[in-house]
N, C-alpha and C positions, 0 to 999 in steps of 0.2 A: 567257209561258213555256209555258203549257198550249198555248194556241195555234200555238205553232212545235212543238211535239212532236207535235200532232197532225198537223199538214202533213208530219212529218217520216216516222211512219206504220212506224218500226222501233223493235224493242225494243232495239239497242245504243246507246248513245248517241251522235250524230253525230259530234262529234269526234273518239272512236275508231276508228269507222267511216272517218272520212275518212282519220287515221293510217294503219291499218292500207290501204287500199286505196292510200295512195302511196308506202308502203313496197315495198306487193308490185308496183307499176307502174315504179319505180326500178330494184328488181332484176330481175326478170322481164325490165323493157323492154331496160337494159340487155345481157343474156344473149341476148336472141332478137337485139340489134341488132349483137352480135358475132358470133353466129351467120348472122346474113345479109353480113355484111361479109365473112368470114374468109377463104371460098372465094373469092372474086374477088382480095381481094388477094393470096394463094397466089399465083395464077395471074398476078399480074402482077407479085409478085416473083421467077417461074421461069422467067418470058418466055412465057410461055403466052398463046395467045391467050383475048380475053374474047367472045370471039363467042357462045359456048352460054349467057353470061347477057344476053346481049341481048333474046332474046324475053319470058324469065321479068321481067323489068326494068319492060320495056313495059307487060304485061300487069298487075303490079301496081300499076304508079303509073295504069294508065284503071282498072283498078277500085278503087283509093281514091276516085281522082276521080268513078265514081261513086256511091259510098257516100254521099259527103259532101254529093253534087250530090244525091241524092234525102230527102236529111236525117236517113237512116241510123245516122248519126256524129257528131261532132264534128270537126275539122277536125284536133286533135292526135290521137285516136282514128282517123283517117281514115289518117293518116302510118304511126301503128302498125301500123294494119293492110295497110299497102304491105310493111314489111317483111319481116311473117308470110305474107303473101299470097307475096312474091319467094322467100322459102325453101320453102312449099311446090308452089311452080308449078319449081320447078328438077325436071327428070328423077332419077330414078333407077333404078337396077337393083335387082328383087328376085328373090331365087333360090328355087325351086320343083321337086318331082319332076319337076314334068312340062316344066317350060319353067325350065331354071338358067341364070340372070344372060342371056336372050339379048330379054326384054322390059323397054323402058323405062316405069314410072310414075312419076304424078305425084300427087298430091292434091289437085291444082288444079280437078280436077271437084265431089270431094267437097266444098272449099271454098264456091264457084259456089253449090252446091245449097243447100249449110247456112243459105247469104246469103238465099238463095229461099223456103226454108220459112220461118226466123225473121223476116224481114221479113211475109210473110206472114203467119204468125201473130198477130205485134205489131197488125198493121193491124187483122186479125181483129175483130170487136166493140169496138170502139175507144172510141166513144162510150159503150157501159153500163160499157167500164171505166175511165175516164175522170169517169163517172158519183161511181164507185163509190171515187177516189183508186186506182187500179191500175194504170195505164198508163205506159208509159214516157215518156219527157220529148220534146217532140215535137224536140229539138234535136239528138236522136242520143243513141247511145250514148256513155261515156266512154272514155278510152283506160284508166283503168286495168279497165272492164269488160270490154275487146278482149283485153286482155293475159287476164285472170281466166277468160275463155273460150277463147280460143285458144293462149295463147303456150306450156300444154303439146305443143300438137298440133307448134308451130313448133322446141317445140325436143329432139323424141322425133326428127323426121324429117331435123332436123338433126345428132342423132347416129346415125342409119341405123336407126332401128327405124319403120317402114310402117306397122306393125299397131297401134304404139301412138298413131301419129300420126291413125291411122284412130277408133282406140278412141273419144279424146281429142275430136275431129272431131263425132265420133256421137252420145257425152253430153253434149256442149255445145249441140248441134241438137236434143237431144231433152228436155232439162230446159228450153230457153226455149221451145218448142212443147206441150209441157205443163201448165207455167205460164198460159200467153198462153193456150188451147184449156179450158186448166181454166177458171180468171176468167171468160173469156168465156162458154159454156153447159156447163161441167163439171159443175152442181149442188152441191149439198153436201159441202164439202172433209171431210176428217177426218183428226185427226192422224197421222201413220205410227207413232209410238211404241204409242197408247193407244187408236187409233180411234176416240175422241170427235171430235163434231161442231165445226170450229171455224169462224171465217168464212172469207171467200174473201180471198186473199193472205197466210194467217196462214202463218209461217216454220214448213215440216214439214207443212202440211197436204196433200193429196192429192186428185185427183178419178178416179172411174173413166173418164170419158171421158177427162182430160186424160192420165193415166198410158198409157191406148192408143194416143194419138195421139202420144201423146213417145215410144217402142217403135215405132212405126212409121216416124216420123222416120228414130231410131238406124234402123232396118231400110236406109231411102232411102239414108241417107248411105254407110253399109258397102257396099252393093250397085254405089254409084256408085264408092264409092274401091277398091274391090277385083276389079270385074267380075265376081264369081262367080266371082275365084280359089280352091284351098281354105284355110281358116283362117278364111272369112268369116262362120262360124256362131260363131268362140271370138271373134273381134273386138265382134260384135254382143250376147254374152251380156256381156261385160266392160264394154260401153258402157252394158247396161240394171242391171250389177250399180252403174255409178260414178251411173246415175241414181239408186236406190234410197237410196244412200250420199249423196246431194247431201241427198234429203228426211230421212236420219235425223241431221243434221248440222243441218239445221234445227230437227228438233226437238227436239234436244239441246244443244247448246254454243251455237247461235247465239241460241236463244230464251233462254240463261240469257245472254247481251250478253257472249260470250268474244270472238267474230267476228263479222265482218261477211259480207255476203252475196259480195263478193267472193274473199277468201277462201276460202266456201264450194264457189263454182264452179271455182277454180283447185284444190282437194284434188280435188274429184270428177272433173274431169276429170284430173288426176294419179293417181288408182286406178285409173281406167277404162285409163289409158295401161300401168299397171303390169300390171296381171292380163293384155291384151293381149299383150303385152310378155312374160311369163313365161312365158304358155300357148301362142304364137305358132313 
């Protein structure tokens, strides 16, 4: 028993844990998979042509495939993320002073990117964290961590809010680039509550390198999803406020084993989308 809890390397207890993350992968999955359905069937119940999801279609079933081909993911994770991927690689109109409703975006860049840093990052020092029990499972992500990361973003942009799809986007790429950038040569983590020194992967602990390089991420991703539209400065503060919100989440309710760490990433990026979303 001591021995599988060690392996296990959280303070919630794993069956909760596992609970709770297939509760939220059920409903989450379910929501985002109505949300990717809904518009095409509209359209092919009003006799509408399906031509405008064609390309969006395309482009998220070759990048499941290659998620899952580069081991990314999990193969059900991989699916998932076809669908997040199909809702936000769809067009849409956003209206602005300066340009109203006469430019199409997309968040399909932003996503692309988000895939580029996190990957890299994970890759990042692999071996010392791997060393160390830190690293993620070489088998991929799971679906309900795809959903716990992204399916705010999939379903802010599927109710027509951009900025919070963006927000959402931003704190999800900048809490695993942090993470992964901390463990790997962040130095000495410290709690966010109390500032004591705690080890590296402790839930809520902090590094200064890793904290800047998660900010700069959120900066990469806003920049990609938005072009230097304006609103891009209030997107970018909401993604470093859902980051900060991730770590005192950890050091609060999740270290006392209320939640799990999934969970954790689906509220935080749920803030990040909100405050976007409000101040937008």
């Amino acid at each position: 028993m001591v021995e599988e809890l060690a392996r296990w390397g959280k303070t919630i207890p794993r069956d909760r844990d596992r609970a709770q993350s297939r509760i939220l992968l059920w409903t989450v999955g379910a929501l985002v998979g109505l949300s990717a359905l809904f518009p095409p069937l509209t359209a092919l119940l009003h006799g509408l042509s399906l031509r405008s999801f064609t390309a969006p279609l395309l482009i998220s079933v070759g990048f499941a495939l290659l998620v899952w081909a580069l081991r990314a993911a999990t193969s059900a994770a991989a699916a998932m993320g076809s669908l997040i991927c199909f809702i936000l690689a769809r067009p849409r109109h956003i209206e602005t002073h300066h340009d109203p409703l006469s430019t199409e975006h997309s968040a399909l860049l932003a996503l692309i990117t988000l895939f580029v840093l996190t990957f890299a990052a994970t890759k990042f020092g692999r071996k010392k964290k791997e060393a160390r029990g830190l690293s993620e499972p070489r088998s991929g992500r799971k679906a309900s961590q795809i959903v716990a990361n992204l399916g705010v973003a999939a379903l802010f942009a599927a109710a027509g809010s951009y900025a919070g799809a963006i927000a959402a986007l931003a704190e999800a790429s900048a809490d695993t680039v942090s993470s992964e950038i901390g463990q790997a040569i962040g130095g000495q983590a410290r709690l966010l509550t109390t500032w004591r020194r705690v080890s590296a992967g402790t839930d809520g602990g902090v590094t200064i390198l890793g904290t800047i390089a998660g900010l700069v991420a959120a900066a990469i991703i806003v920049a990609t999803g938005t072009a230097h539209r304006p609103g891009a400065a209030t997107i970018w503060v909401a993604a470093c406020a859902g980051l900060f919100f991730d770590s005192f989440l950890g050091a609060t309710i999740e270290r006392r084993e209320w939640i799990g760490n999934d969970l954790v990433n689906f509220t935080s990026t749920l803030v990040a989308a909100l405050i976007a979303t409000a101040l937008s």
